[in-house]
N, C-alpha and C positions, 0 to 999 in steps of 0.2 A: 183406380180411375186416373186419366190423364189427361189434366186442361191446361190448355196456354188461353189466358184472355188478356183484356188491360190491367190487371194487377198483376202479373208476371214480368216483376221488375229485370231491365238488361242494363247491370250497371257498367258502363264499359271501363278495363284496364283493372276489373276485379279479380283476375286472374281464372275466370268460369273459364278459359278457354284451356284445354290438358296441351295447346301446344301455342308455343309465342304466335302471335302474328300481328303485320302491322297493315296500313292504311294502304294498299296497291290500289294501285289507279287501272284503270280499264281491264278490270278483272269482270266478268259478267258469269252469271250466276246458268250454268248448260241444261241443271234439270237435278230430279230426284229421282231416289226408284225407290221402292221395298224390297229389300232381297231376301233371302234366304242363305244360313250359315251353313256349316257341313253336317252339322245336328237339324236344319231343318227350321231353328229359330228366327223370326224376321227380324232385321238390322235397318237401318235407313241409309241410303248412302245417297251425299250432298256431291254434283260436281260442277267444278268452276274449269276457266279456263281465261289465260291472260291476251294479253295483244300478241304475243310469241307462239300463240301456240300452247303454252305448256299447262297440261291439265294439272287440276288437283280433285284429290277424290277426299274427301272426307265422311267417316262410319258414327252414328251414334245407334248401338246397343242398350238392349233389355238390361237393365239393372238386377244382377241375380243378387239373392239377400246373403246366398251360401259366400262371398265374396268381398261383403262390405264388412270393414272394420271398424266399430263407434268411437267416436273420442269420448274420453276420460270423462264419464257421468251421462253420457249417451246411455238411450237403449238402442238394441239391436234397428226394430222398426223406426225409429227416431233416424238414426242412420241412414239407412233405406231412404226413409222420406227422404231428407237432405241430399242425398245422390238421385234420387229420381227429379225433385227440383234443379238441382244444377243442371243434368239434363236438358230438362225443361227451356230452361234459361238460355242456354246453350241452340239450342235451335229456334228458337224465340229470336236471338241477336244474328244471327242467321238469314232466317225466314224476313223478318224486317229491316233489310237490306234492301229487297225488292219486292215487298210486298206491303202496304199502310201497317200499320200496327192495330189501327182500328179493324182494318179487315180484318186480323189476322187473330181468331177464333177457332181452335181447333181440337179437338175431345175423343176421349175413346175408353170402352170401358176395360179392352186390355190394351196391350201394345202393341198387339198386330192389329185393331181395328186401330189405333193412334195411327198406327204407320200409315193406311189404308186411307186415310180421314185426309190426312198430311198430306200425303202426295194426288190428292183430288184437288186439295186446298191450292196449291203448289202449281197445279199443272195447267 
């Protein structure tokens, strides 16, 4: 199951983000899609785009469990959870950029209906 609601803490400069970024100014938020991977898998893909022109495309992916590594006293699923939360979190800080945080409710009981949920949410 996949929810962001208001206890889906965005703590900012916690490092949830897998790449640096900082505060740009007239950066506006272009749209979302659901795509599809070369296996067929759905991705969500975020894009931006600044005062110059210059796009950014941003991907958050299916958490596969074959892939997550637990820290020392983790279990596997424990793992998982923790990456699929980050996740979470991760487009949560995102999504509440331009959209209230109160609106921003959004569920799915796999991750192609999240994806699906998301960009209805979104659009």
């Amino acid at each position: 199951m996949y929810t962001i609601n208001q206890n889906t803490t965005v703590e900012t400069g916690s490092g949830a983000s897998p790449i640096p970024v900082g505060i740009n100014e007239n950066v506006k938020f272009t749209g979302i899609e659901k795509k599809a991977d070369k296996n067929g898998k759905p991705y969500l893909a975020f894009m931006f785009q600044d005062s110059e022109g210059n796009a950014l495309m941003h991907n958050e992916f299916e958490i596969n469990p074959q892939y997550v590594t637990p820290k020392e006293g983790e279990s596997n699923e424990d793992a998982v959870s923790r990456r699929v939360n980050s996740m979470l979190v991760r487009i949560k800080h995102i999504c509440t950029q331009f959209i209230s945080a109160e609106q921003f409710v959004v569920t799915g009981s796999s991750f192609e209906e999240f994806c699906t949920n998301l960009v209805t949410l979104m659009s």
